[in-house]
Backbone atoms as SQL, in Angstrom:
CREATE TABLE atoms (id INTEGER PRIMARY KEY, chain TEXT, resi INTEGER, resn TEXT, atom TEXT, x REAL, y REAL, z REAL);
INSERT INTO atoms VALUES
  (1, 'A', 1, 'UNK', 'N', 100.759, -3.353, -32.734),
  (2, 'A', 1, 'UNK', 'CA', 100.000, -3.448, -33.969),
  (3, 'A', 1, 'UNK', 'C', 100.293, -4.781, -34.639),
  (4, 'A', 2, 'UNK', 'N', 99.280, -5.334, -35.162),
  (5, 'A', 2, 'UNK', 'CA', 99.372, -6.866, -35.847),
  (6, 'A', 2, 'UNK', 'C', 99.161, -6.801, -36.956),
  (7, 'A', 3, 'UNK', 'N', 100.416, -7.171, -38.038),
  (8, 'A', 3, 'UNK', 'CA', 100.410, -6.473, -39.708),
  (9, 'A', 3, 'UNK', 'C', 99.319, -7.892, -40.516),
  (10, 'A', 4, 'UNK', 'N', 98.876, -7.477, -41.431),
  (11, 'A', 4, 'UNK', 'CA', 98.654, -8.528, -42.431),
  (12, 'A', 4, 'UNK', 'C', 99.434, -9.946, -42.294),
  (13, 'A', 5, 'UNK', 'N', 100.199, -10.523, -42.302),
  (14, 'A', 5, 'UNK', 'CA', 100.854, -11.143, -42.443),
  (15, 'A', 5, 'UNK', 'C', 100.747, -11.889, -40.775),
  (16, 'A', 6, 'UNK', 'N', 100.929, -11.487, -39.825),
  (17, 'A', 6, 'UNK', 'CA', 100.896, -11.914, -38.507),
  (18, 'A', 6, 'UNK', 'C', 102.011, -11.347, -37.982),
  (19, 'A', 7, 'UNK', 'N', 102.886, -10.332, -38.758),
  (20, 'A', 7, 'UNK', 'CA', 104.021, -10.395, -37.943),
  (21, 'A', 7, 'UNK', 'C', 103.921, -9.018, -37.129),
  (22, 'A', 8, 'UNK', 'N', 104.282, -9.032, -35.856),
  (23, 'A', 8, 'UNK', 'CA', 104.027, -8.047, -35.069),
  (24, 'A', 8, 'UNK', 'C', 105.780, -7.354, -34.830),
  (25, 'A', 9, 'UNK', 'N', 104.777, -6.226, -35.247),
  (26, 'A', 9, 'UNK', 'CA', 106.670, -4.902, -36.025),
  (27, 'A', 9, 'UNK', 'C', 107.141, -5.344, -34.292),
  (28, 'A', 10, 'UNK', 'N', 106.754, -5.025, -33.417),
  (29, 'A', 10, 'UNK', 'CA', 107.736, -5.004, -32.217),
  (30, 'A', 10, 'UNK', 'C', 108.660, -6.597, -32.094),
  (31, 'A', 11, 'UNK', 'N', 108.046, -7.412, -32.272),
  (32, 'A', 11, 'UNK', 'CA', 108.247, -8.675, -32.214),
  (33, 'A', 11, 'UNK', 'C', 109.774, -8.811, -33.013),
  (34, 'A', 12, 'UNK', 'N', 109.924, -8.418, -33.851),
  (35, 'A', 12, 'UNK', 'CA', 110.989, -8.059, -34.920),
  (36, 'A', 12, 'UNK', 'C', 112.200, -6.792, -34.864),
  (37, 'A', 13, 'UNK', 'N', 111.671, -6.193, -34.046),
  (38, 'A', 13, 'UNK', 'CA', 112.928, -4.875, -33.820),
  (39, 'A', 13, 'UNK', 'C', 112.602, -4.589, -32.608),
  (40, 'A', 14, 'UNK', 'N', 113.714, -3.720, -32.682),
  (41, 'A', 14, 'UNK', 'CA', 113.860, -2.915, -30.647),
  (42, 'A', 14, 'UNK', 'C', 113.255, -1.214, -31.207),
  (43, 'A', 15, 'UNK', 'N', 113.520, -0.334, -29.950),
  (44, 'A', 15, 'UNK', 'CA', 113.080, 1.171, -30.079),
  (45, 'A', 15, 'UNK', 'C', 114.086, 1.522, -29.017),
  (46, 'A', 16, 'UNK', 'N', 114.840, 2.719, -29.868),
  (47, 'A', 16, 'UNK', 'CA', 115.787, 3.289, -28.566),
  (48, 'A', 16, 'UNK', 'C', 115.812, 4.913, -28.805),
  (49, 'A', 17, 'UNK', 'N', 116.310, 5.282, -28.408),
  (50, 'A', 17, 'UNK', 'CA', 116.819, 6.997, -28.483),
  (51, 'A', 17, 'UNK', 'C', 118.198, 7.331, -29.066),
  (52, 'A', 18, 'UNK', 'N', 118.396, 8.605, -29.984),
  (53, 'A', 18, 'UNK', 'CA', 119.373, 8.611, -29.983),
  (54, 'A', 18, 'UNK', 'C', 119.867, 9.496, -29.095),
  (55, 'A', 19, 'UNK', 'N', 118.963, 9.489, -27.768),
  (56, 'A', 19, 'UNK', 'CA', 119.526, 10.891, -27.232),
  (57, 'A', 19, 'UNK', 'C', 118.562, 10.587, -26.038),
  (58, 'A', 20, 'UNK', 'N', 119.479, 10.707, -24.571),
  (59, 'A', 20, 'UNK', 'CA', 118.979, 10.101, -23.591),
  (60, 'A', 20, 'UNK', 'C', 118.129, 11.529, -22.854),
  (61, 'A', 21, 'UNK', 'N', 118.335, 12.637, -23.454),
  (62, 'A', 21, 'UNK', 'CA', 118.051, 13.728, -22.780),
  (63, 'A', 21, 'UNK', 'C', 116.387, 13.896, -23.823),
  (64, 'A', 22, 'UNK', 'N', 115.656, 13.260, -23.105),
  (65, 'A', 22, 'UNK', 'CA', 114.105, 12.961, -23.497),
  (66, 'A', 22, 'UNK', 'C', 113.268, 14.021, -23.070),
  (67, 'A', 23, 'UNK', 'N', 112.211, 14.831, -23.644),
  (68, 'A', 23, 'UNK', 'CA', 111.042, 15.070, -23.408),
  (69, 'A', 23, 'UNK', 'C', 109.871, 14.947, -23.939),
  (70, 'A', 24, 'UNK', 'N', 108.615, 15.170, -23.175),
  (71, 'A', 24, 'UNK', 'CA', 107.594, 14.852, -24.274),
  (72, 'A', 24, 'UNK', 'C', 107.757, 16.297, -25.476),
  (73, 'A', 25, 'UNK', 'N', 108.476, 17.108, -25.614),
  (74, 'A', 25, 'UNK', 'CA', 108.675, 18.172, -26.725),
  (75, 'A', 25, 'UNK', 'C', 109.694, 18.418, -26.842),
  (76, 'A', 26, 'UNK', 'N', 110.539, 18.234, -27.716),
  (77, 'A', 26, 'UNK', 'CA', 111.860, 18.651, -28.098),
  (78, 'A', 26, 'UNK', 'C', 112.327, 19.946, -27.668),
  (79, 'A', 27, 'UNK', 'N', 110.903, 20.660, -27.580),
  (80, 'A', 27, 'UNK', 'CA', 111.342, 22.271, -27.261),
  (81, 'A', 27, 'UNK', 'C', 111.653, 22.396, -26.054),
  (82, 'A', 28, 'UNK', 'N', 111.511, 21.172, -25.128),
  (83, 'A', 28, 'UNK', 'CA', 111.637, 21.234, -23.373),
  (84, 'A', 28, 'UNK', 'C', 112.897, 20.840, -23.025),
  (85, 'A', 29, 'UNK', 'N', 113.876, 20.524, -24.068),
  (86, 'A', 29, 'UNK', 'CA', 114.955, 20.060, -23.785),
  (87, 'A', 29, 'UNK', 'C', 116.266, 21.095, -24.329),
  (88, 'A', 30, 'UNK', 'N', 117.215, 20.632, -23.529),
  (89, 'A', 30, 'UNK', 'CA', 118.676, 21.962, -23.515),
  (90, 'A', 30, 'UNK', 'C', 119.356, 21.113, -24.557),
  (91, 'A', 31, 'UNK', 'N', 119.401, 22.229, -25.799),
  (92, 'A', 31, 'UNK', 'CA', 120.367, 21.627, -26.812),
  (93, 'A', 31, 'UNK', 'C', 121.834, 21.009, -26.584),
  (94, 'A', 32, 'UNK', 'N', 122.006, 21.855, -25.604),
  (95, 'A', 32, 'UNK', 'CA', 123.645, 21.435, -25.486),
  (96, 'A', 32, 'UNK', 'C', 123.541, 20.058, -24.900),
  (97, 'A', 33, 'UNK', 'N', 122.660, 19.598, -23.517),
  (98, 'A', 33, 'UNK', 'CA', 122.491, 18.489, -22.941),
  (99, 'A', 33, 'UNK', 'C', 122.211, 17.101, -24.260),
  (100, 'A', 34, 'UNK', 'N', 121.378, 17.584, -25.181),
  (101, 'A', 34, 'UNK', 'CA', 121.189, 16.431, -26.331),
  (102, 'A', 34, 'UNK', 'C', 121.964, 16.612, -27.109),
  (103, 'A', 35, 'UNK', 'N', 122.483, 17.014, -27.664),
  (104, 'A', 35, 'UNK', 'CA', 124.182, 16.815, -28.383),
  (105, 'A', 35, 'UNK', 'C', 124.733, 16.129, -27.527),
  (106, 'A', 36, 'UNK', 'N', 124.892, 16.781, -26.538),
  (107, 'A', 36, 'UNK', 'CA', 126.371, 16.131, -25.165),
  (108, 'A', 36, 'UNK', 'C', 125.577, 14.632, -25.847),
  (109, 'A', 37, 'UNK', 'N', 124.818, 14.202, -25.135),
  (110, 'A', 37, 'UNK', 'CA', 123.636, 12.632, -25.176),
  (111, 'A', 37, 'UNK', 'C', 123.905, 12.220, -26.450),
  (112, 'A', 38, 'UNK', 'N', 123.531, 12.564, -27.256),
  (113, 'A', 38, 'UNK', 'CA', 123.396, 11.932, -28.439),
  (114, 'A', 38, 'UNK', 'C', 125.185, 11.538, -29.022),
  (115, 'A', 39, 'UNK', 'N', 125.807, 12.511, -29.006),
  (116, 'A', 39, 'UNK', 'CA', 127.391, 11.552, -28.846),
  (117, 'A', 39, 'UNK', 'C', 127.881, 11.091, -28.003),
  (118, 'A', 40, 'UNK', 'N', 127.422, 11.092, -26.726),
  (119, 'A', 40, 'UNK', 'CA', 127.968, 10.467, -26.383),
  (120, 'A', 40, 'UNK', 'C', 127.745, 8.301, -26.463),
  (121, 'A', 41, 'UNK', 'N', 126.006, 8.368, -26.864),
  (122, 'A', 41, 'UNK', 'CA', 125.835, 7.318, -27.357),
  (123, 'A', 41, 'UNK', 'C', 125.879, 6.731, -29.106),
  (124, 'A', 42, 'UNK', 'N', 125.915, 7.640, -29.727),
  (125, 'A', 42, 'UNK', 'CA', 126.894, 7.730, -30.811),
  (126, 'A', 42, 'UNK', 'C', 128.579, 6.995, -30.951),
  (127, 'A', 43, 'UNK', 'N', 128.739, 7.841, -29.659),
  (128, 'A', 43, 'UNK', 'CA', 130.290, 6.782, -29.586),
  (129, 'A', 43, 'UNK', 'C', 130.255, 5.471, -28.945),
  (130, 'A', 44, 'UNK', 'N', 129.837, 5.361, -27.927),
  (131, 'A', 44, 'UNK', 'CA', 129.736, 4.195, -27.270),
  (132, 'A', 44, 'UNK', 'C', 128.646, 3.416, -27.359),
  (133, 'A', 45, 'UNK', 'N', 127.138, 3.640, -27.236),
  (134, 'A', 45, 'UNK', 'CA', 125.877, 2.656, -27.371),
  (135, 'A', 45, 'UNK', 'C', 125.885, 2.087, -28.371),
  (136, 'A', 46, 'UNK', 'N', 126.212, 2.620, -29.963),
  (137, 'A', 46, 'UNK', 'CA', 126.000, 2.227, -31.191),
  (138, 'A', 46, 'UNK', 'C', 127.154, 1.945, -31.969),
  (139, 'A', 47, 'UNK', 'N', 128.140, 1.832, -30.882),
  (140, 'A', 47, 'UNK', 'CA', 129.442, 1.068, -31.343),
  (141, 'A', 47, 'UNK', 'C', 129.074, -0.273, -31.193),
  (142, 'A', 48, 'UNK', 'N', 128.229, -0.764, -30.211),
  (143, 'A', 48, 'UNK', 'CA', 128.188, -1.763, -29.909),
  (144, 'A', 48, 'UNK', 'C', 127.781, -2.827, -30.716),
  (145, 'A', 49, 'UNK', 'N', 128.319, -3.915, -31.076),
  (146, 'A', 49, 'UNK', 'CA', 127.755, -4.898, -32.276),
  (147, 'A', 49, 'UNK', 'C', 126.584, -5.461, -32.380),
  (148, 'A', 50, 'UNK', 'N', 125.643, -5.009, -31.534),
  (149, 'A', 50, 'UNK', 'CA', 124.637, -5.300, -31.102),
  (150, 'A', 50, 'UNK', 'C', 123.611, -4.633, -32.286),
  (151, 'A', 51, 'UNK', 'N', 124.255, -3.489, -32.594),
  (152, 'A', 51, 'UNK', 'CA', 123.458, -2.321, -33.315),
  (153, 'A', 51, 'UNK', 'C', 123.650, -2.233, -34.990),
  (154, 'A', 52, 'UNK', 'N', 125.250, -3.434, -34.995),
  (155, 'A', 52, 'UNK', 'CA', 125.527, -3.535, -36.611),
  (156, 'A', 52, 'UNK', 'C', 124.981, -4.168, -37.177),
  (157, 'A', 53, 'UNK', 'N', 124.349, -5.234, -36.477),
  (158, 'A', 53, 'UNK', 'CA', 123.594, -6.085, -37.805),
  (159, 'A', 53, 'UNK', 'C', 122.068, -6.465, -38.308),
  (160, 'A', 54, 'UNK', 'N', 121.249, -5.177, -37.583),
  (161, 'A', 54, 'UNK', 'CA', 120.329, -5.217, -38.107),
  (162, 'A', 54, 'UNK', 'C', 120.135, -4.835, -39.382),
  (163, 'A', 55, 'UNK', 'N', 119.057, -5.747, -40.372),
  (164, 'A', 55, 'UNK', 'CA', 119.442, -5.210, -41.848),
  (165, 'A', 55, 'UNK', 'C', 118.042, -4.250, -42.137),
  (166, 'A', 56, 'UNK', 'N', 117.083, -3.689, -41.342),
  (167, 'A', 56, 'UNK', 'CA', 116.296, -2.907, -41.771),
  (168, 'A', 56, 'UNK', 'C', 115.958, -2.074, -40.687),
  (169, 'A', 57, 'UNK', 'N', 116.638, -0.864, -40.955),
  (170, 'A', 57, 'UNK', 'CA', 116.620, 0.387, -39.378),
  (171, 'A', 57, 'UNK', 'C', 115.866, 1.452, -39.799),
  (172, 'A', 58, 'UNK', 'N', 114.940, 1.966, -38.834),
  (173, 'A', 58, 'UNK', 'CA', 114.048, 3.047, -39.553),
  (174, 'A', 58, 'UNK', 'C', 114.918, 4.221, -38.251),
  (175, 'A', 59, 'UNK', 'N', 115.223, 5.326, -38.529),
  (176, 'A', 59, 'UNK', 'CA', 115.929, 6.230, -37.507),
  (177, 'A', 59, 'UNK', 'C', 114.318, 7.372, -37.471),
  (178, 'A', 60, 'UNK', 'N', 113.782, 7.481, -36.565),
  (179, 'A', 60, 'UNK', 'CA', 112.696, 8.844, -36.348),
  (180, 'A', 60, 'UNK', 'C', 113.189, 9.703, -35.635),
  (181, 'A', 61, 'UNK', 'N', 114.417, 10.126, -36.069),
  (182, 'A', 61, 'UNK', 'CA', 115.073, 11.307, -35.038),
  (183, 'A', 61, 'UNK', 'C', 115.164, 13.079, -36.468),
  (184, 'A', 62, 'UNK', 'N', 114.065, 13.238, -36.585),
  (185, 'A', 62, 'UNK', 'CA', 113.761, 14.449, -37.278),
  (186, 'A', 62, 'UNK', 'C', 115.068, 14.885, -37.860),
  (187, 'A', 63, 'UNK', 'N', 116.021, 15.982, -37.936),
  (188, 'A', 63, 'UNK', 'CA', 117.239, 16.606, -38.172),
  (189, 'A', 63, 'UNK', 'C', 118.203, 16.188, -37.415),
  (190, 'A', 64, 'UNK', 'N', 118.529, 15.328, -36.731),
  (191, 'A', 64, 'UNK', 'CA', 119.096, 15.679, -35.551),
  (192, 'A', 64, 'UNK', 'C', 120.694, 14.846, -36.526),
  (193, 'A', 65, 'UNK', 'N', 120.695, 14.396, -37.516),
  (194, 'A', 65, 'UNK', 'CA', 121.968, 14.190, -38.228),
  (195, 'A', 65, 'UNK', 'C', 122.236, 15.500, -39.285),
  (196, 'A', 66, 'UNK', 'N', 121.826, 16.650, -39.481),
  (197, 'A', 66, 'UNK', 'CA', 122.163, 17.646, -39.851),
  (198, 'A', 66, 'UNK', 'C', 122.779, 18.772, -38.510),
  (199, 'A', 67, 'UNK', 'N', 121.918, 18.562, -38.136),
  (200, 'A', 67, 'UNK', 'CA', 122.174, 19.775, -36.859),
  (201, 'A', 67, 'UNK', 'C', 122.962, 19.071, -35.718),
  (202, 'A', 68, 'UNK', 'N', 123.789, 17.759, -35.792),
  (203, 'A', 68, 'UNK', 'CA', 124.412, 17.425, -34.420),
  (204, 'A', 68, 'UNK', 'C', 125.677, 16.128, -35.462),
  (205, 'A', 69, 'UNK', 'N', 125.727, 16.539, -36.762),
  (206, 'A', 69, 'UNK', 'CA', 126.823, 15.796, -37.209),
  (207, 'A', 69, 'UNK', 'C', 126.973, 14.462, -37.265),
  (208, 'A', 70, 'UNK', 'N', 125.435, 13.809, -37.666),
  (209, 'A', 70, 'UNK', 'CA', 125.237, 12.437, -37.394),
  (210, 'A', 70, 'UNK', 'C', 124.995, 11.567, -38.737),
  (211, 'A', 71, 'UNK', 'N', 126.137, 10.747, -39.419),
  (212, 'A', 71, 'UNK', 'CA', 126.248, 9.982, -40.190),
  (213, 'A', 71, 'UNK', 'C', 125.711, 8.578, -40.179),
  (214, 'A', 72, 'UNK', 'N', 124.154, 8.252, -40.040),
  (215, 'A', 72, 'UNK', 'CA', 123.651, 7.015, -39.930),
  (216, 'A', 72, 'UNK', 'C', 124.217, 6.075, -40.529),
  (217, 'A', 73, 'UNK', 'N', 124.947, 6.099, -42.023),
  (218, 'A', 73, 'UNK', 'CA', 125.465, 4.804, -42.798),
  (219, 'A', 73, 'UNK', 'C', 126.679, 4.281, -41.796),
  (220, 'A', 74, 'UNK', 'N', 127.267, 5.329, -41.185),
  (221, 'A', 74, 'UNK', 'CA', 128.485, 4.780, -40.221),
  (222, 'A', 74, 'UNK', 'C', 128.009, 3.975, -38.687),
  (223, 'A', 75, 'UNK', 'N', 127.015, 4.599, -38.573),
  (224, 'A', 75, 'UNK', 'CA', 126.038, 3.723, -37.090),
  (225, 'A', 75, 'UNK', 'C', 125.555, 2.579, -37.582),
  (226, 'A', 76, 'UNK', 'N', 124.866, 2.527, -38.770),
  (227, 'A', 76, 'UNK', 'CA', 124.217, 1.272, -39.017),
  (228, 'A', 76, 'UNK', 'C', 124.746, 1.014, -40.303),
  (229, 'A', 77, 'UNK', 'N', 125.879, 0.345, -40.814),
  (230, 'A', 77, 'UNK', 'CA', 126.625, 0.064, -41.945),
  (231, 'A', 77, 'UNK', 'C', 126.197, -1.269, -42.380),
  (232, 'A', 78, 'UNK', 'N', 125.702, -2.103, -41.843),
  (233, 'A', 78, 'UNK', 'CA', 124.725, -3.384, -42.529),
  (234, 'A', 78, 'UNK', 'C', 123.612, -3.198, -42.970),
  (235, 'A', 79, 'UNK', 'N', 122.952, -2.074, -42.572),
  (236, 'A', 79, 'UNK', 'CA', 121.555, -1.867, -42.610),
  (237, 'A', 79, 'UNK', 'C', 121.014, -1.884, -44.403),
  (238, 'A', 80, 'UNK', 'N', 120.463, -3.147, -44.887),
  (239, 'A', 80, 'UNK', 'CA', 120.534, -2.905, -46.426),
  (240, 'A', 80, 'UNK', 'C', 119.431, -2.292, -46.454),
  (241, 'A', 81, 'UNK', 'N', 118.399, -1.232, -45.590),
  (242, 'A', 81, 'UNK', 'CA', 116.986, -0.834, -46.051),
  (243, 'A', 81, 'UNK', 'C', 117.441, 0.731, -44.700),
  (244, 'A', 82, 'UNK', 'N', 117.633, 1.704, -45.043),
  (245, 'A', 82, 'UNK', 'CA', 117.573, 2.590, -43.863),
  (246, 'A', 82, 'UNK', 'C', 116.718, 3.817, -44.352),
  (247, 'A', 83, 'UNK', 'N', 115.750, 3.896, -43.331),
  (248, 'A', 83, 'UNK', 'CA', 114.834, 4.656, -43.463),
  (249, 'A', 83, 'UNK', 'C', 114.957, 6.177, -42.126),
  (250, 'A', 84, 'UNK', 'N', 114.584, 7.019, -42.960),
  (251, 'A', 84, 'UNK', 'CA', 114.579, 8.679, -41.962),
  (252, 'A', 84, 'UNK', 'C', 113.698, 9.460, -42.094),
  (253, 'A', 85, 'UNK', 'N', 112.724, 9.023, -40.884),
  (254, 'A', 85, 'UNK', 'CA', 111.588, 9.675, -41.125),
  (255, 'A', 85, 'UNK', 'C', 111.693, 10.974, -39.189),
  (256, 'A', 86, 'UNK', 'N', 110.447, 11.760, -39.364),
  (257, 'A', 86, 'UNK', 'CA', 110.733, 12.902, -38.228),
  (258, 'A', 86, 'UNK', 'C', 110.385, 12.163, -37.103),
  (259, 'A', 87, 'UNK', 'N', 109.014, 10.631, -36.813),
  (260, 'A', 87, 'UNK', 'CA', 108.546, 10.735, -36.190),
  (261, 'A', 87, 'UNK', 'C', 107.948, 9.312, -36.121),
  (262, 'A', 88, 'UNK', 'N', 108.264, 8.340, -35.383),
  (263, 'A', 88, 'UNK', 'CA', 107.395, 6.886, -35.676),
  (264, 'A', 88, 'UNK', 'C', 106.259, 6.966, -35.881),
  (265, 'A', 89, 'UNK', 'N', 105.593, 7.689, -34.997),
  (266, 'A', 89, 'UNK', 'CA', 104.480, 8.022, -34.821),
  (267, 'A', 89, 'UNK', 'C', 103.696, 8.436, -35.908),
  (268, 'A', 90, 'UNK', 'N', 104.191, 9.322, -36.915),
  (269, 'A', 90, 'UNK', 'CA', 103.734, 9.777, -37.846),
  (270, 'A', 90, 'UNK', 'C', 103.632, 9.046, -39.209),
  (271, 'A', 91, 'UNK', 'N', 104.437, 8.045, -38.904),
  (272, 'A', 91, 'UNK', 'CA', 104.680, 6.820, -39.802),
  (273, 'A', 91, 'UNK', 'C', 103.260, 5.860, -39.831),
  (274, 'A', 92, 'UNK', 'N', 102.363, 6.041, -40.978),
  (275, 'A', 92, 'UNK', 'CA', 100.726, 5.208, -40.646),
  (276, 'A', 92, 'UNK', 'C', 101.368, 3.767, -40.982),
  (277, 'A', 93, 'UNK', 'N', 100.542, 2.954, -40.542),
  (278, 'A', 93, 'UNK', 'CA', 100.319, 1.614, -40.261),
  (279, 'A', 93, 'UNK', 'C', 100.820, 1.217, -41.589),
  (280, 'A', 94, 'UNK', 'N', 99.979, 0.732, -42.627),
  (281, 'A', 94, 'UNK', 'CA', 100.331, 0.866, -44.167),
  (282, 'A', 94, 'UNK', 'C', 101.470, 0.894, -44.237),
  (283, 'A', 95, 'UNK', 'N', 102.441, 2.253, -44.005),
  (284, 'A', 95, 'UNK', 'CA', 104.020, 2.438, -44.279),
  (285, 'A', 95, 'UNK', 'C', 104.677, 1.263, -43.720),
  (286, 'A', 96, 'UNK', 'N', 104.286, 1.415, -42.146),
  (287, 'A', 96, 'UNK', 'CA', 105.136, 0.318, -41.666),
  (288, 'A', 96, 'UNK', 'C', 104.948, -1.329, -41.816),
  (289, 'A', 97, 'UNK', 'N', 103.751, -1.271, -42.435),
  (290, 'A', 97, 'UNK', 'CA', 103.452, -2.863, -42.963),
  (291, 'A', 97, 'UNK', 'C', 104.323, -3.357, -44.486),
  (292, 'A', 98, 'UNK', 'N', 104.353, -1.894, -45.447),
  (293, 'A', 98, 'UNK', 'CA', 104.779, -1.896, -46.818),
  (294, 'A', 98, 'UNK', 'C', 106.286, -2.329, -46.306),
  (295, 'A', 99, 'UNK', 'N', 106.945, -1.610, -45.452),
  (296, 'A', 99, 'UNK', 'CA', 108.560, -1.623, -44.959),
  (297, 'A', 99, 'UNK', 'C', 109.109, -3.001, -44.579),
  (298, 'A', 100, 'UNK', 'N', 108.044, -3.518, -43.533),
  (299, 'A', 100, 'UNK', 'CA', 108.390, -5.033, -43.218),
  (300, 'A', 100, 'UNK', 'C', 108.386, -5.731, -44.326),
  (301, 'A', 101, 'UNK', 'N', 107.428, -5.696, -45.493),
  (302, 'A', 101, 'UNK', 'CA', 107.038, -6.553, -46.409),
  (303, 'A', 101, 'UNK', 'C', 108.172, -6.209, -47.903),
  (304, 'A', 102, 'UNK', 'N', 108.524, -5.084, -47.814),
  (305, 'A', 102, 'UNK', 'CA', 109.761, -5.030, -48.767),
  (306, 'A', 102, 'UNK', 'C', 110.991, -5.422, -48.592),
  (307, 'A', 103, 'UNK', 'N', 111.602, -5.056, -47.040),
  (308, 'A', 103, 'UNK', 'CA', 112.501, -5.620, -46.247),
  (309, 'A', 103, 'UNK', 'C', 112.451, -7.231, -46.780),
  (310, 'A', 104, 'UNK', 'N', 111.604, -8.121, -46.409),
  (311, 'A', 104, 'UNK', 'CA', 111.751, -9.194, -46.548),
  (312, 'A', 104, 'UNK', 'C', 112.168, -9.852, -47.775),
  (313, 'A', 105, 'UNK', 'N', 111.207, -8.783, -49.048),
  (314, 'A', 105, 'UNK', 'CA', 111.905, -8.927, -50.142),
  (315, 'A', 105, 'UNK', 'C', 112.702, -8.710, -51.391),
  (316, 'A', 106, 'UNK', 'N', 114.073, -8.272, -50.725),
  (317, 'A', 106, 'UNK', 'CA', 115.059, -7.628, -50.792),
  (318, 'A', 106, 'UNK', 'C', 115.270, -6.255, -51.251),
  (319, 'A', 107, 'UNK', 'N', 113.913, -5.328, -50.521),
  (320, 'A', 107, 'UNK', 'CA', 114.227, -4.158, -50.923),
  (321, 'A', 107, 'UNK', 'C', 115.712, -3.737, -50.054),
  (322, 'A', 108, 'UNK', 'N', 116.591, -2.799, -50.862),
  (323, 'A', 108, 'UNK', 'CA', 117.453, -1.958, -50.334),
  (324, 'A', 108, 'UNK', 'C', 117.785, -0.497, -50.566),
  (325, 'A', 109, 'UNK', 'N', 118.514, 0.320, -50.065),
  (326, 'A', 109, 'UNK', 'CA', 118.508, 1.518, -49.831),
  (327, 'A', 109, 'UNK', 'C', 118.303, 2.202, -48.799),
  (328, 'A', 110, 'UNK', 'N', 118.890, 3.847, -48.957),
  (329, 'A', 110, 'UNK', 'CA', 118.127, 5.045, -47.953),
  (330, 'A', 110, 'UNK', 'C', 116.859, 5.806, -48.474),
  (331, 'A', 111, 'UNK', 'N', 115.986, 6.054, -47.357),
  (332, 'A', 111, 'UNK', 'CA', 115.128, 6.411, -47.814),
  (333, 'A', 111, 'UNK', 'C', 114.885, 7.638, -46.834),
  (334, 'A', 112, 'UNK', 'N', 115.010, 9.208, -47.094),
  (335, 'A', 112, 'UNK', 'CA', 114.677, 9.917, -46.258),
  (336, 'A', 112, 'UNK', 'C', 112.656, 10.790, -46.062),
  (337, 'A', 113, 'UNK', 'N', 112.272, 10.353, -45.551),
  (338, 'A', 113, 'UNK', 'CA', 110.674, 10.507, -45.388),
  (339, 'A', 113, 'UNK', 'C', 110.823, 11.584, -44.557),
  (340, 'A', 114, 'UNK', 'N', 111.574, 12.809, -44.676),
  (341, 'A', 114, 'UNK', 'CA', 111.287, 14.233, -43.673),
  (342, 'A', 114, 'UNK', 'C', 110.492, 14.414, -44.889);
């Protein structure tokens, strides 16, 4: 997608999982297997400094920091704009154009969009 501005959201951030145990429906997947997944890259993937210094992180992982003990400010502790929404996807164009364009000027905070 190509925002107002020219800047293209992918061009500017990555997309990962917090949880390697993927389906196209959450309901197709073994809870225990995505917990196991999700800490285990919890401990190790997003230790990595790679992951500290982005300053505007949107997380689309629905509940999965209520129901699997997941403290985003400790994963992404630079992040001056962190956003928690269920679903990128569900996130319209607009949102994600408003986000880039506040980001830039110095919006900060959490923002949970369940």
């Amino acid at each position: 997608y190509q925002y107002d501005d020219g800047c293209a959201f992918f061009d500017d951030c990555f997309l990962t999982e917090l949880s390697a145990d993927c389906a196209l429906n959450n309901t197709e997947t073994n809870k225990n297997d995505t917990g196991t997944s999700i800490n285990e890259r919890v401990g190790n993937l997003f230790n990595d400094p790679f992951f500290k210094h982005f300053e505007i992180v949107i997380v689309a992982s629905g509940r999965y920091d209520k129901k699997y003990g997941i403290d985003y400010r400790t994963i992404f502790p630079n992040a001056k704009v962190l956003i928690i929404t269920p679903q990128l996807s569900r996130m319209s164009n607009e949102l994600k154009n408003k986000i880039i364009e506040n980001g830039k000027n110095g919006l900060t905070g959490t923002y949970d969009l369940r």
